[in-house]
C-alpha positions as CSV (number, residue, x, y, z in Angstrom):
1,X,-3.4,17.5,-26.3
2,X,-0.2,18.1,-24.3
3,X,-1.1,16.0,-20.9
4,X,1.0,19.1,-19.0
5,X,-0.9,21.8,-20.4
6,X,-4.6,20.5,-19.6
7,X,-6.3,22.1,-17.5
8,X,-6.4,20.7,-13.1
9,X,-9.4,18.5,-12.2
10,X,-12.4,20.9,-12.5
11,X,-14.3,18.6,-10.4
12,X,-12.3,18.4,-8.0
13,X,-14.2,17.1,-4.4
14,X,-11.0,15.8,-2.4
15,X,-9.5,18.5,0.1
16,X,-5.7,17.9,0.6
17,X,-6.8,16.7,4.5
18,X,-8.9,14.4,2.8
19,X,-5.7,12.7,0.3
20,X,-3.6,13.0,3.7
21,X,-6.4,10.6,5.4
22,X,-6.2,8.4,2.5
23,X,-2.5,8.1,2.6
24,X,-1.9,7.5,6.3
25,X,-5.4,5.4,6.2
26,X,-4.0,3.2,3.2
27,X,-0.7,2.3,5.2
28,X,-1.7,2.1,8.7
29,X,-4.0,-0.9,7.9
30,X,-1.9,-3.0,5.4
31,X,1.2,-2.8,8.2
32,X,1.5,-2.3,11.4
33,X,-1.2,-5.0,12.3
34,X,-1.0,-7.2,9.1
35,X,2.7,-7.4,8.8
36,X,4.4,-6.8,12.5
37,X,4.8,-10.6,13.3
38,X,6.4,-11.4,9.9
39,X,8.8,-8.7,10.3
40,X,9.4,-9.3,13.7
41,X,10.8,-13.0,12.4
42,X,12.7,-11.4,10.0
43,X,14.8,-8.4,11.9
44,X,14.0,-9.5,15.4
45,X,14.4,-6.8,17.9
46,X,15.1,-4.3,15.0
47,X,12.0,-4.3,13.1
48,X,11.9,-0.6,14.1
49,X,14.7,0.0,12.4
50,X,13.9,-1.8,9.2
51,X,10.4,0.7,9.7
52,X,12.5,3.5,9.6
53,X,14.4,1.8,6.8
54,X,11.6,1.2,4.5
55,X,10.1,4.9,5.5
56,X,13.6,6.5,4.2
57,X,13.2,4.5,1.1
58,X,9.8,5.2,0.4
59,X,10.2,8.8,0.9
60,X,12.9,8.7,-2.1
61,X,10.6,6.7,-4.3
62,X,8.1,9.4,-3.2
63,X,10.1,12.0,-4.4
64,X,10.1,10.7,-7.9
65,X,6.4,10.7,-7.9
66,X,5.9,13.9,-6.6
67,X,8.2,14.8,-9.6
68,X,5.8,13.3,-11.8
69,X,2.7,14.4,-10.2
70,X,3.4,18.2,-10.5
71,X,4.7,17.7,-14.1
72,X,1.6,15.4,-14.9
73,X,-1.2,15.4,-12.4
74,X,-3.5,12.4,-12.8
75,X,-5.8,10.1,-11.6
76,X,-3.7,7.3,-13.3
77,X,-0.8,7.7,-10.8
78,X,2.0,5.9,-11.3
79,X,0.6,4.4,-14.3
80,X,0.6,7.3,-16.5
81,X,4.3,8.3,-14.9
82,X,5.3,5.1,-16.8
83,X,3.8,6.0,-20.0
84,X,5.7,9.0,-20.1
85,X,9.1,7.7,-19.1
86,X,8.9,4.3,-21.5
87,X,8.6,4.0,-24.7
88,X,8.1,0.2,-25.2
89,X,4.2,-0.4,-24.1
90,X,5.1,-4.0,-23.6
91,X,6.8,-2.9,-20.2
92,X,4.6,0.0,-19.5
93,X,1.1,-2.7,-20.1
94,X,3.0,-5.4,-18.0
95,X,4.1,-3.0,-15.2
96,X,0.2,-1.7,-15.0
97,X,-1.0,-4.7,-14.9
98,X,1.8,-5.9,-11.9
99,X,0.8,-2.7,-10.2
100,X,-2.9,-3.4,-10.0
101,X,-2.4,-6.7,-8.9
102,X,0.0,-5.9,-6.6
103,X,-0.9,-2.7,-4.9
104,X,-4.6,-2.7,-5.3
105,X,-5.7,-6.0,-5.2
106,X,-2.8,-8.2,-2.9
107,X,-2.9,-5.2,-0.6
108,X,-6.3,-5.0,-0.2
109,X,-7.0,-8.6,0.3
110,X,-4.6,-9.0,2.5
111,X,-6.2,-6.3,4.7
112,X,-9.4,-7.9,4.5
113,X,-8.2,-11.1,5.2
114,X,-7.1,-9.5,8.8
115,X,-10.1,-7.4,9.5
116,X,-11.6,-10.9,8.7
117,X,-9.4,-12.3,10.9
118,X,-9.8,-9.7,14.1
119,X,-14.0,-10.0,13.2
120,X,-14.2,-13.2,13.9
121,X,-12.5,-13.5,16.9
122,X,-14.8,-10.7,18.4
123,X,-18.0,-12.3,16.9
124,X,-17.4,-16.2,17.7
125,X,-14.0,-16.3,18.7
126,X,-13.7,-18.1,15.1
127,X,-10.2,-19.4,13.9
128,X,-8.5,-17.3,11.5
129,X,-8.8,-17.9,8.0
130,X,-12.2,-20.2,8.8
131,X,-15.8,-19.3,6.9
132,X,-16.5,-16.4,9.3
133,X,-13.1,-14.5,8.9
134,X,-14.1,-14.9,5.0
135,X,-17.2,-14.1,5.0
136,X,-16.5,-10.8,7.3
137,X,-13.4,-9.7,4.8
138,X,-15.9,-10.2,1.8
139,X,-18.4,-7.9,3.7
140,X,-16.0,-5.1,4.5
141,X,-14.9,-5.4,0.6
142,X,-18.5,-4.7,-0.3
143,X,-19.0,-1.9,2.0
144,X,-15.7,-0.2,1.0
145,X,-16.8,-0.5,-2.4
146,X,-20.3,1.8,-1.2
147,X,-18.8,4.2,0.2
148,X,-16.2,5.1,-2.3
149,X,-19.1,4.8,-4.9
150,X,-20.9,7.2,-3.0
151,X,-17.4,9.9,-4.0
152,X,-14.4,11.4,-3.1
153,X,-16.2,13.5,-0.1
154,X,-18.1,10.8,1.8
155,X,-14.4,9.2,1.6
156,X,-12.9,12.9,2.8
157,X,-14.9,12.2,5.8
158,X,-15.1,8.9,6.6
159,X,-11.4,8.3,6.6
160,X,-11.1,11.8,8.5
161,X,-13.0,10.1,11.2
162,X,-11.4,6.9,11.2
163,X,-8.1,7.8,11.0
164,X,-8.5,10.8,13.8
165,X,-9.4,7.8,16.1
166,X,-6.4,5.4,15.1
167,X,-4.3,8.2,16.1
168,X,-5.9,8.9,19.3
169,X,-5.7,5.0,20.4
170,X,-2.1,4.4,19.2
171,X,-1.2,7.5,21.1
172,X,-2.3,5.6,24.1
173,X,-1.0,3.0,23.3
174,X,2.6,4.2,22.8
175,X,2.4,6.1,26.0
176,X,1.3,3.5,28.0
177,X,3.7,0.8,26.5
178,X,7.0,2.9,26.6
179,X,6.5,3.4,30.8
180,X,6.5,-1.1,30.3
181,X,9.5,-0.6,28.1
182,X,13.0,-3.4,29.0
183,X,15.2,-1.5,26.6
184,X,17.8,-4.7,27.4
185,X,15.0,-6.1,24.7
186,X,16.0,-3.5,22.2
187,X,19.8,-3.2,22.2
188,X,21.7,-3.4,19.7
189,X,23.4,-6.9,20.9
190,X,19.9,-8.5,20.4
191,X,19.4,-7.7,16.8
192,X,20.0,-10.2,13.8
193,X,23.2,-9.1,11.2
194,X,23.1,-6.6,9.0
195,X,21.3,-9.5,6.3
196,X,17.9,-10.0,7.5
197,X,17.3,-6.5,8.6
198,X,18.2,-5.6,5.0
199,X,15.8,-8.3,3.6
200,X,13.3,-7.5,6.1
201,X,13.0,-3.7,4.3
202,X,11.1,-5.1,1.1
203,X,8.6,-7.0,3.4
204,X,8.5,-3.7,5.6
205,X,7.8,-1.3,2.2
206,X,4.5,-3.7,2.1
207,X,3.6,-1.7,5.0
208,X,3.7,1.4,2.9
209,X,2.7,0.7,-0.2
210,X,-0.6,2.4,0.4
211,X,1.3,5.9,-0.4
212,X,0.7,5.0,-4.2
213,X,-2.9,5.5,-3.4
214,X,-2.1,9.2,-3.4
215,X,-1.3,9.5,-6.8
216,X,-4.9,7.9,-7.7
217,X,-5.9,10.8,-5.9
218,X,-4.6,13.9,-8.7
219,X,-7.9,13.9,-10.2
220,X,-9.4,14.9,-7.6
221,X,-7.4,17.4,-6.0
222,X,-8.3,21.0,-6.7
223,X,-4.2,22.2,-6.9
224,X,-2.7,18.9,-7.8
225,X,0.8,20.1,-8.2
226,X,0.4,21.9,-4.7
227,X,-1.4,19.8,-2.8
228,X,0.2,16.6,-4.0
229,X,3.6,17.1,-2.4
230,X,2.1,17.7,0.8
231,X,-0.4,15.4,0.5
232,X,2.7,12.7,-0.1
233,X,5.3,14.1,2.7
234,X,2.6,14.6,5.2
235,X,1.1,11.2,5.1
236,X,4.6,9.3,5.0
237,X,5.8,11.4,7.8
238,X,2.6,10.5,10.2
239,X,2.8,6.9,9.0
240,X,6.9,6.2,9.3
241,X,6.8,7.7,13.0
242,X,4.0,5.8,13.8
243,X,5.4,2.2,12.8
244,X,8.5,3.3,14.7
245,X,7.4,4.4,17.8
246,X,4.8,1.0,17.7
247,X,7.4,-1.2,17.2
248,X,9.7,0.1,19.8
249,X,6.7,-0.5,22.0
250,X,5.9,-3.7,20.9
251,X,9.1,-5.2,20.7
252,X,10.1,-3.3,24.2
253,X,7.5,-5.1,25.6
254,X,7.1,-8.6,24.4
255,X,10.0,-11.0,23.3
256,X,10.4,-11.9,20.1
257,X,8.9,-15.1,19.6
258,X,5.9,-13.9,21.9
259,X,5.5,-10.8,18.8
260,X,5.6,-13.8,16.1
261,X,3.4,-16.4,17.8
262,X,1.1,-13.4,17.8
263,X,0.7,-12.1,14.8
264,X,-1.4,-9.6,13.6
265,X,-2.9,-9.5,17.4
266,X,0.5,-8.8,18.8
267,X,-0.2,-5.1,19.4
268,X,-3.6,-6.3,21.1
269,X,-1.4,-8.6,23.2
270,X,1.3,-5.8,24.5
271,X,-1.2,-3.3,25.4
272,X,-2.1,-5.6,27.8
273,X,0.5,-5.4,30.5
274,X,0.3,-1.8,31.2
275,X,-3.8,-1.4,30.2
276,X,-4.9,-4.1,31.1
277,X,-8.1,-6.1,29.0
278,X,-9.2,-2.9,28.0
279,X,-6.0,-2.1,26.2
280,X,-6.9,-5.4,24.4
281,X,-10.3,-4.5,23.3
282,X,-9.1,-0.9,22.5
283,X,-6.4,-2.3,19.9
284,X,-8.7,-4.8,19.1
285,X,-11.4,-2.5,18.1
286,X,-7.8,-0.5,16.2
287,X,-7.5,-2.9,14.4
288,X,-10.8,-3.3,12.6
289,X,-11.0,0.6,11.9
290,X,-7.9,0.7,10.6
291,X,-8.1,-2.2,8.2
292,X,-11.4,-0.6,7.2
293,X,-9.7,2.5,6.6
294,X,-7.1,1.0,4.2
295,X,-9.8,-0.8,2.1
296,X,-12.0,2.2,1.6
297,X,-8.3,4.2,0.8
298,X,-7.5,1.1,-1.3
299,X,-10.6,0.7,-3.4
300,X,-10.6,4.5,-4.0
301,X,-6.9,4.6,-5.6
302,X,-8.0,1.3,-7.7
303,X,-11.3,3.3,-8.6
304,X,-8.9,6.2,-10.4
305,X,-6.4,3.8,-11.8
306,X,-8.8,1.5,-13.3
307,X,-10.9,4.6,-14.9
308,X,-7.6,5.9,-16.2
309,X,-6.1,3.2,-17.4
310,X,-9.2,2.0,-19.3
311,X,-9.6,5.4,-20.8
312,X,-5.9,5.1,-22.4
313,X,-7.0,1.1,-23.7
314,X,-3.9,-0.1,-21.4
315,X,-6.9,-1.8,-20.0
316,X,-10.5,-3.2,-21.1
317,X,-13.0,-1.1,-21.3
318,X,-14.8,-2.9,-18.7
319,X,-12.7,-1.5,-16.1
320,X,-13.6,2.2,-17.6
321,X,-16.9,4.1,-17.3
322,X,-20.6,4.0,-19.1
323,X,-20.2,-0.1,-19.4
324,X,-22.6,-2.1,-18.1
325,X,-21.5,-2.5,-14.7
326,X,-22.1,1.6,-14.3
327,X,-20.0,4.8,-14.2
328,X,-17.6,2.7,-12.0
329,X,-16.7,-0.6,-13.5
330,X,-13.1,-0.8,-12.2
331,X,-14.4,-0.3,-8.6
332,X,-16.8,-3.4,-9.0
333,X,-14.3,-5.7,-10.8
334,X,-11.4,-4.5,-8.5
335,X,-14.0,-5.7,-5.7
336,X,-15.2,-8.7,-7.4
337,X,-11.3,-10.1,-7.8
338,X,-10.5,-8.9,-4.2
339,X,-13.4,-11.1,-2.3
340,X,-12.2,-13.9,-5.0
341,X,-8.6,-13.7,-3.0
342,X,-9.6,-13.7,0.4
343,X,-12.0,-16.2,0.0
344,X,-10.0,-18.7,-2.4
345,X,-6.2,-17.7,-1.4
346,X,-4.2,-17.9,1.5
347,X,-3.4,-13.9,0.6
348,X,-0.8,-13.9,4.1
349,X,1.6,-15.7,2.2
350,X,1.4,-13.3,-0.9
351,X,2.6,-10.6,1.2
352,X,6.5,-10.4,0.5
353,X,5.5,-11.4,-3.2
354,X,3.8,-8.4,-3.8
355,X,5.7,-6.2,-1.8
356,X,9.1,-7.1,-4.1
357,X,6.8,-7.0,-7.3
358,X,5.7,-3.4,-6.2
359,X,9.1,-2.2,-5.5
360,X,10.3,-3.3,-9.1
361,X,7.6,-1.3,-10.5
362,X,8.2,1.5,-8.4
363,X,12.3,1.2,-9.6
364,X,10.9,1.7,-13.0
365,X,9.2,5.1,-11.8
366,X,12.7,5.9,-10.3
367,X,14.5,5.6,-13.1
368,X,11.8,6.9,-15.4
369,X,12.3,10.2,-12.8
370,X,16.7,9.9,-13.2
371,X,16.0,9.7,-17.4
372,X,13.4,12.7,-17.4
373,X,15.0,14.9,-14.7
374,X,15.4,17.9,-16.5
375,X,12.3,17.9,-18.0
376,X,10.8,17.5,-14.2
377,X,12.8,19.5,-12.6
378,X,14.1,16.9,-10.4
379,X,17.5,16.5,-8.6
380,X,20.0,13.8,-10.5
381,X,21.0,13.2,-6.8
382,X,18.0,12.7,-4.9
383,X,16.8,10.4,-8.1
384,X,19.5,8.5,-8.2
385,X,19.8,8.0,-4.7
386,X,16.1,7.1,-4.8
387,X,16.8,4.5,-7.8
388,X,20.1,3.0,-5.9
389,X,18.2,2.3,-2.4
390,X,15.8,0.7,-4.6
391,X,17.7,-1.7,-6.6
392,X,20.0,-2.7,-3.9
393,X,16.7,-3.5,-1.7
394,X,14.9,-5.3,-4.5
395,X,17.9,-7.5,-5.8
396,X,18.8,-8.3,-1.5
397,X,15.0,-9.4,-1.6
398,X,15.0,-11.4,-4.5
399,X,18.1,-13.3,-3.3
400,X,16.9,-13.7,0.0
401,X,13.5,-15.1,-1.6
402,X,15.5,-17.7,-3.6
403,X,17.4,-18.7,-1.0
404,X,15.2,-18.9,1.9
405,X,11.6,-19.8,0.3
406,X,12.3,-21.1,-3.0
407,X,8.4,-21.7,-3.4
408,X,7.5,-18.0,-3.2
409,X,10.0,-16.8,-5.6
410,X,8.3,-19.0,-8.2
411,X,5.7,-17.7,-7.4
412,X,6.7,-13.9,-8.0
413,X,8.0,-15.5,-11.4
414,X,4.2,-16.5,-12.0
415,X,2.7,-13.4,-10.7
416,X,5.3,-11.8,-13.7
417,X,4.5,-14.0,-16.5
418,X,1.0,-14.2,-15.4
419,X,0.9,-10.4,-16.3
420,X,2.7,-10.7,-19.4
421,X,0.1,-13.1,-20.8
422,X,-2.5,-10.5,-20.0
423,X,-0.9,-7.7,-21.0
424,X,-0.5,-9.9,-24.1
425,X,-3.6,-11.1,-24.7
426,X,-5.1,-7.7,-24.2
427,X,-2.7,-5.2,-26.6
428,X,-3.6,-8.5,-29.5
429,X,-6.7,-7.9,-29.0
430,X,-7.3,-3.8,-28.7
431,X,-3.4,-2.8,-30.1
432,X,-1.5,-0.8,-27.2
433,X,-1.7,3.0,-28.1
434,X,-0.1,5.9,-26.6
435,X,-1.8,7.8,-23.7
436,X,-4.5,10.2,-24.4
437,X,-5.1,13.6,-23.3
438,X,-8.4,11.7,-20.8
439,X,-5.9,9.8,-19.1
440,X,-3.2,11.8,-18.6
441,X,-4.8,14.8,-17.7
């Protein structure tokens, strides 16, 4: 069956509000709080600008996908986008596979890992990374995985909720930061060259890899090819302004090195001088709804991808549904692997790894989009334009990672061959086959 001419999602549950939620609810929590500190030592004073940087670029990439999504609406995402743009499954297996890893289960442990983090400072003002933080992360993975068991509307509203309240508090916040404001702390003489704010764009794109999630969502969507797009635009819009204006704040307020010390409690920190403790506790309390909010919006894109992926053998059944571990096995081995990472890993330092692994798969979707154009309907400019940003990024990051942390780069090489093996292992022992009609449709 022609994946284009089946008919859209007659189950459909999720309202385009709902996949806007998910979007915005997906990136808020893996970046401004888990990544503002390792930006800040990267581009300084401009880590605004390498937010709106890594917004521009995302919204290219997006524009591929949306490409994709209205020619192929799917639960599979950017998964099944590769299927049709590749030929060799080798690639397509081994870029699933580095997408799963990367923007399902590194995001979401990472995210965990802070609202573990953030928990255990409010329970028992416990170090980060101790037993607590862990055992807190591990806990939020388990009740994300509920309530995006319990379907696509419980997660419509839930996130609805949360995210309405983020953007009530960092409204606040950015109001009541900017009248604290020193812009001699944001000209232009302070920032770093040209360089770091370049290399700091891969590690800032971490901070939006949650707009994948979106794609998970096609499934779900009663107009896919309508509601999509907006879906896509909307979210990225909310979420790039949002990092901007937060990091003008931040980095408006507070030095530099204050920012970095702080970590992922530096917007906590410069609330304080114009609110007070209270603007403490309210970023504090931020925080852990917005972390929660990117799990839930996490474990609901790996609860598509996993379903779809397994239905097309790209991977085990397991990960499919009717198996023994219920209509939702990828949701409950996607959960299982995740509380492995936060409470085995140090996931903070997997941040930049899986941010640069996750932009090469996303260059693949690019150029996949530039090859197919016509049969999209897509602009050679905008795709190639979307392709270019993306390689020059990726290849700055990689030499940057070489040069600067030489142990992290060999890492990424693991993470890659790591995938290969399973990927290999995997098409030995099933055979990789082309996408079915289930998956793609």
């Amino acid at each position: 069956m022609d994946p284009a001419t089946t008919s859209e999602a007659p189950k459909a549950q999720l309202s385009v509000r709902g996949a806007i939620v998910i979007g915005v609810g997906a990136m808020v929590g893996a970046g401004i709080f888990a990544l503002l500190g390792e930006a800040g030592a990267v581009a300084g004073s401009a880590t605004w600008v390498s937010f709106l940087l890594a917004g521009t670029m995302t919204a290219a990439l997006g524009y591929a996908l949306v490409k994709f999504a209205m020619r192929w609406p799917s639960s599979g995402g950017i998964m099944v986008y590769l299927q049709h743009s590749y030929r060799s499954q080798r690639l397509i297996g081994v870029a699933a596979w580095l997408g799963y890893l990367t923007t399902i289960v590194v995001v979401c442990a990472m995210v965990a890992s802070s609202f573990g983090d953030y928990a255990a400072a409010v329970i028992a003002d416990g170090p980060s990374g101790g037993w607590l933080s862990k055992l807190c992360a591990a806990a939020l993975v388990v009740g994300g995985a509920y309530v995006t068991l319990a379907g696509p509307q419980l997660v419509d509203r839930f996130q609805t909720i949360i995210v309405g309240l983020l953007l009530v508090v960092f409204a606040v916040f950015v109001v009541g930061t900017f009248t604290q404001v020193d812009l001699s702390q944001l000209a232009p003489s302070t920032y770093p060259g040209i360089g770091p704010i370049i290399a700091s764009v891969a590690l800032t794109f971490f901070a939006f890899l949650g707009f994948a999630v979106i794609t998970f969502a096609g499934g779900d969507l009663p107009r896919p090819r309508r509601d999509l797009p907006v879906a896509m635009y909307a979210s990225l819009a909310i979420t790039t302004v949002l990092y901007v204006l937060v990091s003008l704040g931040v980095f408006g307020t507070l030095p530099v090195d204050d920012v970095v010390e702080a970590g992922p409690r530096a917007l906590a920190v410069a609330a304080q001088p114009a609110l007070g403790q209270a603007g403490y506790v309210m970023m504090t309390v931020a925080a852990l709804l917005a972390t929660t909010s990117s799990v839930i919006s996490t474990l609901y894109g790996a609860r598509g991808l996993t379903e779809a992926l397994a239905t097309a053998r790209m991977f085990p059944p397991a990960f499919g549904p009717g198996t023994r571990l219920g209509k939702h096995g990828g949701l409950v081995i996607t959960a299982a692997i995740v509380i492995l990472f936060v409470t085995v890993l140090d996931v903070s330092a997997l941040a930049s790894i899986g941010s640069g692994v996750s932009l090469a798969v996303f260059l693949l979707v690019a150029v996949g989009a530039l090859r197919l154009r016509s049969e999209l309907n897509a602009s050679p400019v905008l795709t190639g334009l979307s392709v270019t940003i993306a390689g020059v990024v990726l290849v700055g990051f990689v030499v940057n990672l070489f040069t600067d942390d030489r142990r992290s780069f060999w890492f990424m090489i693991a993470l890659v061959a790591l995938a290969l093996v399973i990927n290999e292992v995997w098409a030995r022992r099933r055979g990789a086959v082309r996408p079915t009609a289930a998956a793609t449709g």
